[in-house]
C-alpha positions in Angstrom: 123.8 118.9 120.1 120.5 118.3 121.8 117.6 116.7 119.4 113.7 117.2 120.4 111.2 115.5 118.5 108.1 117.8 117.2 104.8 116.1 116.2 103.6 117.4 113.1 99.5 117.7 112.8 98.4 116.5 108.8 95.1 117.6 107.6 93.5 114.2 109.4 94.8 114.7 112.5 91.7 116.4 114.0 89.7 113.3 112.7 92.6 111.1 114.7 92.3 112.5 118.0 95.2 114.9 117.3 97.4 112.5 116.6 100.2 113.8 114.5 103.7 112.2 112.9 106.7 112.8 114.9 109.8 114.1 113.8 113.3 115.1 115.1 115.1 118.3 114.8 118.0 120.3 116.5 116.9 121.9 120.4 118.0 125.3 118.8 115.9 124.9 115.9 112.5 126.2 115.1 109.6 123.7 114.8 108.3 123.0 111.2 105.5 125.4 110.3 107.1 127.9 113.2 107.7 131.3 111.4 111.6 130.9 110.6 112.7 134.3 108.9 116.6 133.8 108.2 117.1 130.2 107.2 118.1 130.1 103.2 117.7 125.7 103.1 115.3 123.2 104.9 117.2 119.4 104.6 114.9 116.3 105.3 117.0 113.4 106.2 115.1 110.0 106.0 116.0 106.6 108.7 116.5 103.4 107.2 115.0 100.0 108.1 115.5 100.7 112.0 113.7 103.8 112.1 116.3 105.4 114.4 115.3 109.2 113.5 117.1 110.8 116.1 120.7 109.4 114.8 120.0 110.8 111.4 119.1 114.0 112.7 122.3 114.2 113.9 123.8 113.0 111.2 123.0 115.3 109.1 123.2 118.4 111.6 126.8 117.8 112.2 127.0 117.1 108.1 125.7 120.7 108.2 128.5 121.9 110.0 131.4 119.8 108.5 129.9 121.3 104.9 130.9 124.7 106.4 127.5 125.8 106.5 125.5 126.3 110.0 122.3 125.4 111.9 121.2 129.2 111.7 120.5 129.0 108.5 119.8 125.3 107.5 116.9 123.6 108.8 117.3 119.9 109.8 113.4 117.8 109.8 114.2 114.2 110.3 110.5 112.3 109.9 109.9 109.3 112.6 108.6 106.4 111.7 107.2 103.8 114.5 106.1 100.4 114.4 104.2 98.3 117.0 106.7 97.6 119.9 109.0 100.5 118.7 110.5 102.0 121.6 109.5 106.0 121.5 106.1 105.6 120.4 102.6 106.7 122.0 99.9 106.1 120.3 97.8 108.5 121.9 99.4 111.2 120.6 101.4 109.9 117.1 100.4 107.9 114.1 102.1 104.7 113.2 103.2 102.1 110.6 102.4 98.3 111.1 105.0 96.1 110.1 103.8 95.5 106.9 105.1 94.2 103.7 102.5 95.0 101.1 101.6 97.9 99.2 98.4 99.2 101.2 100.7 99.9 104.4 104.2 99.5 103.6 105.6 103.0 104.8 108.7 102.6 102.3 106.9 102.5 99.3 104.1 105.1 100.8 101.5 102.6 102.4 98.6 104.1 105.0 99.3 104.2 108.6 98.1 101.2 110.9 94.4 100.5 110.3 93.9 100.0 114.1 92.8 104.0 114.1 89.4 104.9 112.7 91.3 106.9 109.4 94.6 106.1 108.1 97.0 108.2 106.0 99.9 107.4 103.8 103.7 108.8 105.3 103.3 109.9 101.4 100.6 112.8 102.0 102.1 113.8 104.9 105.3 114.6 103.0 103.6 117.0 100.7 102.1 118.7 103.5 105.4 119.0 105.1 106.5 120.4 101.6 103.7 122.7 101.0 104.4 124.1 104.4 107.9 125.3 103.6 106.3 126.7 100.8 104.4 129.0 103.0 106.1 132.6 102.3 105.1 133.8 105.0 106.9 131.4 107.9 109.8 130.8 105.5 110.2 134.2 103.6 114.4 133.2 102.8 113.7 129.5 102.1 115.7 128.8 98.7 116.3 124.9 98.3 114.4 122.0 100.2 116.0 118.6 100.1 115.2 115.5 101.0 117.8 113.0 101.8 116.9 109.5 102.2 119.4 106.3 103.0 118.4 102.6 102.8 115.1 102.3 103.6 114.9 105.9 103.9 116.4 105.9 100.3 113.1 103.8 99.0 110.7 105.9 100.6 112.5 109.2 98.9 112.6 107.2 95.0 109.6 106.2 95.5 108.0 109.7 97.0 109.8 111.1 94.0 108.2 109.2 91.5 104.7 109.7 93.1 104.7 113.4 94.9 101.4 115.2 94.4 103.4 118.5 95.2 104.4 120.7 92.3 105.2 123.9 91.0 101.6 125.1 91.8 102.1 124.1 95.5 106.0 125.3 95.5 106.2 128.3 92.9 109.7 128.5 92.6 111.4 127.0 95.5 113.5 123.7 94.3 113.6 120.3 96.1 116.1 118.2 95.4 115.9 114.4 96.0 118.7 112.2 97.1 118.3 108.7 97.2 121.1 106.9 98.5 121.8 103.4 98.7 117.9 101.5 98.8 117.7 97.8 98.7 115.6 98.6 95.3 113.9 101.2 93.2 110.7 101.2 91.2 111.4 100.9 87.8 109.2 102.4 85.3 108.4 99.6 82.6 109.0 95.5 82.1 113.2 96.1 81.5 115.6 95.2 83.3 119.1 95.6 83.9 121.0 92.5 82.0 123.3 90.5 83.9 125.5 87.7 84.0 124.1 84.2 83.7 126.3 82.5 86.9 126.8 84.5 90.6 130.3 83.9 91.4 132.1 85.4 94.2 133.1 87.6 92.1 128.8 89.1 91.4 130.1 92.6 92.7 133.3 94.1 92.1 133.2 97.8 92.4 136.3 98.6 90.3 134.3 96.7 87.5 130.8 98.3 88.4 131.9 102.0 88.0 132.5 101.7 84.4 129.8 98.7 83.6 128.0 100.0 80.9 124.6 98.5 81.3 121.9 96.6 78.8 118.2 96.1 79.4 115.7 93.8 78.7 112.2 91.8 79.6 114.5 89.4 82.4 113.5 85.6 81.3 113.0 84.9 85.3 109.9 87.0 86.1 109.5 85.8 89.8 106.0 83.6 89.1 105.4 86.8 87.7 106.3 89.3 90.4 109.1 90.6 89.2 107.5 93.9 88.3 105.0 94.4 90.9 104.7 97.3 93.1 107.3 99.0 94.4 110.0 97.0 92.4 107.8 98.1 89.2 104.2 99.6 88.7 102.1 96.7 88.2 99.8 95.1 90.7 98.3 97.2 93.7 99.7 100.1 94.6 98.6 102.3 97.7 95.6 104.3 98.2 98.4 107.4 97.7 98.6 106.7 93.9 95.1 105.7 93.3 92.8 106.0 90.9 96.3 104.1 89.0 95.0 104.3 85.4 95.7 108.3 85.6 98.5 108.6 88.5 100.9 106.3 87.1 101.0 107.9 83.7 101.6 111.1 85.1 104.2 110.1 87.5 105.9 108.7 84.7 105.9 111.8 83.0 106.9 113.7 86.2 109.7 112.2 87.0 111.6 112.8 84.1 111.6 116.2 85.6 112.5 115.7 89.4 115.6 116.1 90.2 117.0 112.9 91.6 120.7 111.5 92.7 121.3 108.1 93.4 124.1 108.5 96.0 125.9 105.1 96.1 128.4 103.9 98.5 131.3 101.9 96.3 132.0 99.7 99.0 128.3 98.8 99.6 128.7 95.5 97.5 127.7 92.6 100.2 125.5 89.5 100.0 126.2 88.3 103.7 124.1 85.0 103.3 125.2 83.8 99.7 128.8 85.0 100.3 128.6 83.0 103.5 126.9 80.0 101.6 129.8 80.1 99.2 132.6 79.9 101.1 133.4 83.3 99.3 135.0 85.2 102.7 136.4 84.0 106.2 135.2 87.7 107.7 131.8 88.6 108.5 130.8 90.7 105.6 127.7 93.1 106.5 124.9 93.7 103.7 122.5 95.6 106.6 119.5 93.4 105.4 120.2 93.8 101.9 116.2 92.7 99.9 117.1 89.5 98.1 113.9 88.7 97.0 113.9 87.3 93.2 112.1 90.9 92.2 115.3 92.7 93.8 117.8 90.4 92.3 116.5 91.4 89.4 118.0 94.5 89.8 121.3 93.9 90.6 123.2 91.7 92.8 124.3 94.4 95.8 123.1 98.1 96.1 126.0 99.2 94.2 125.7 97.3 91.3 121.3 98.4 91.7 122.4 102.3 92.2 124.4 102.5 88.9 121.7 100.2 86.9 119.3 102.5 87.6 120.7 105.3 87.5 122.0 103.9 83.5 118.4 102.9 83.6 116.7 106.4 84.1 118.6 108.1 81.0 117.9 105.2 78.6 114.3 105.3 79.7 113.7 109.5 79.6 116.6 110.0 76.9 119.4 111.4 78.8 117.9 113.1 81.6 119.4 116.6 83.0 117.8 116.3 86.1 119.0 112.4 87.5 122.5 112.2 88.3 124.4 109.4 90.0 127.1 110.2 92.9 129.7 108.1 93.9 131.0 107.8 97.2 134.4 105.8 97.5 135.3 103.3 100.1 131.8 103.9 102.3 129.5 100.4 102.7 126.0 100.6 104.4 126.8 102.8 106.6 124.2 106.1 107.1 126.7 108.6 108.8 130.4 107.4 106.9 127.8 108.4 103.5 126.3 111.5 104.9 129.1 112.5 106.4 131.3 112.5 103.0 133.2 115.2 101.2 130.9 113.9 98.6 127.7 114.4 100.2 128.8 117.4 101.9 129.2 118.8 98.3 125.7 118.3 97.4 124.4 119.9 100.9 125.7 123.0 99.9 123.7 125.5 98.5 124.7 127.1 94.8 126.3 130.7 95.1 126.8 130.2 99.0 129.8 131.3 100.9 130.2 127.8 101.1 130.1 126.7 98.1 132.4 129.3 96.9 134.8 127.9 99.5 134.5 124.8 98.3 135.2 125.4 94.7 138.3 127.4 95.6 139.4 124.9 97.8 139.0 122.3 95.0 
């Protein structure tokens, strides 16, 4: 397929010159906000740390097709993200993200675009626009499910937008969104706990034929960082972006919200690498591949790979809200970091499909 890239114009854009965020999409798709009579689902799909949208795109279009589903009835929106130096990007005409590692303009964790324009705008706002747009009855008269789809990086920016979305019912009536957050390098956990692990690292830290049945304990960890363990995003401490602000009311109520978003952690089983400590260790002669993997002391905290992270938290969410209906984890056998092998399998495909489809029906009969 051919993939264009569309510029979508927020609220502040007339105050920025025009200057809109880009995104790609199918060539025979419809631009987002263009009236789009016929298509039943609208997928966001979300690029990781090198903010290639256009291979995500098509990603997820083919993942389209291999579900048994097609691009005449599925939308496919996947939001660009550029940096200084990013190759793609014209800052005349499309807002940007420095390369930034703190909560003010950290475009994972829903920091403002680069201060170097007049007004700035979190990649957070700009997602409920693009949500309350869909909403729009009128453009999308057929529109039935909205998800958003989110890997490494991407998969960050998607828990954390869960957590903090200022879009709800009153914005969507009754259209659904479901979020799926696969394979982050962390999560924002909602109090001081922690999941509990073992004192010593061996090179043994992340066996995925023990993880998948670990049953997991938490606790205040006796290593807080220097006292960073729970700062924003890892936890809700500390500054937070101008998105979440004033943080004495909208932390609360994202707390309270989330409980009811409904949220998978998609986890690739074979996503288990520390490339420099296994190296460091003598632990492997190959070259394992982590794709960046945070090891920060806050992240560590968390677990000791992304596997071993997705199924802590996920354990995490339903000891915190009680056993949670709406937060599900999905495993994905024998994929590592590895964008299209995840969102390209059987088990992703299974949650692209919408309930009470042809396709869905097929599926189930073929199961």
């Amino acid at each position: 397929f051919e993939y264009v890239q569309g510029r979508f114009q927020t609220s502040l854009s007339p105050s920025l010159d025009g200057r809109g965020i880009p995104y790609w999409r199918p060539a025979s798709q419809p631009f987002l906000g263009e009236s789009s009579p016929g298509f039943t689902q609208a997928v966001f799909v979300h690029h990781g740390e090198d903010r290639d949208g256009v291979h995500y795109a098509a990603y997820m279009a083919n993942a389209v097709l291999l579900a048994g589903m097609d691009l005449d009835t599925t939308l496919v929106f996947a939001p660009q993200i550029y940096e200084p130096g990013d190759s793609g990007l014209d800052e005349s005409t499309m807002l940007w993200w420095e390369s930034c590692s703190t909560a003010k303009c950290d475009w994972r964790w829903g920091g403002n675009s680069s201060d170097a324009l007049d007004t700035t705008i979190s990649n957070f706002q700009v997602y409920d626009e693009m949500l309350r747009k869909l909403a729009d009855k009128k453009s999308y008269p057929d529109l039935e499910r909205v998800v958003l789809f989110g890997h490494s990086a991407g998969g960050q920016t998607y828990q954390r937008y869960a957590l903090f979305t200022q879009v709800g019912s009153e914005d969507l009536g009754e259209l659904p969104v479901d979020y799926f957050v696969a394979d982050p390098s962390s999560y924002t956990y909602i109090n001081e706990l922690r999941p509990v692990q073992a004192e010593d690292k061996t090179c043994n830290f992340c066996d995925n034929t023990t993880l998948v049945s670990q049953v997991w304990k938490f606790a205040v960890p006796h290593d807080s960082c220097h006292g960073e363990y729970n700062l924003f995003g890892y936890g809700l401490e500390g500054d937070l972006p101008a998105y979440m602000q004033p943080a004495s009311s909208r932390v609360p109520l994202a707390v309270e919200q989330y409980a009811q978003r409904r949220v998978t952690y998609v986890s690739g089983n074979s996503d288990v690498c520390d490339t420099a400590w296994m190296k460091s260790q003598g632990c492997v002669t190959c070259q394992p591949q982590d794709s960046n993997l945070d090891t920060s002391c806050p992240a560590e905290q968390q677990g000791w790979c992304r596997m071993s992270r997705a199924y802590a938290y996920a354990q995490y969410v339903q000891f915190f809200y009680g056993n949670s209906s709406t937060h599900d984890l999905v495993a994905v056998p024998d994929v590592g970091h590895n964008g299209c092998g995840l969102i390209q399998s059987p088990q992703v495909l299974d949650l692209l499909v919408l309930p009470d489809s042809d396709s869905a029906a097929g599926a189930m009969k073929a199961a």
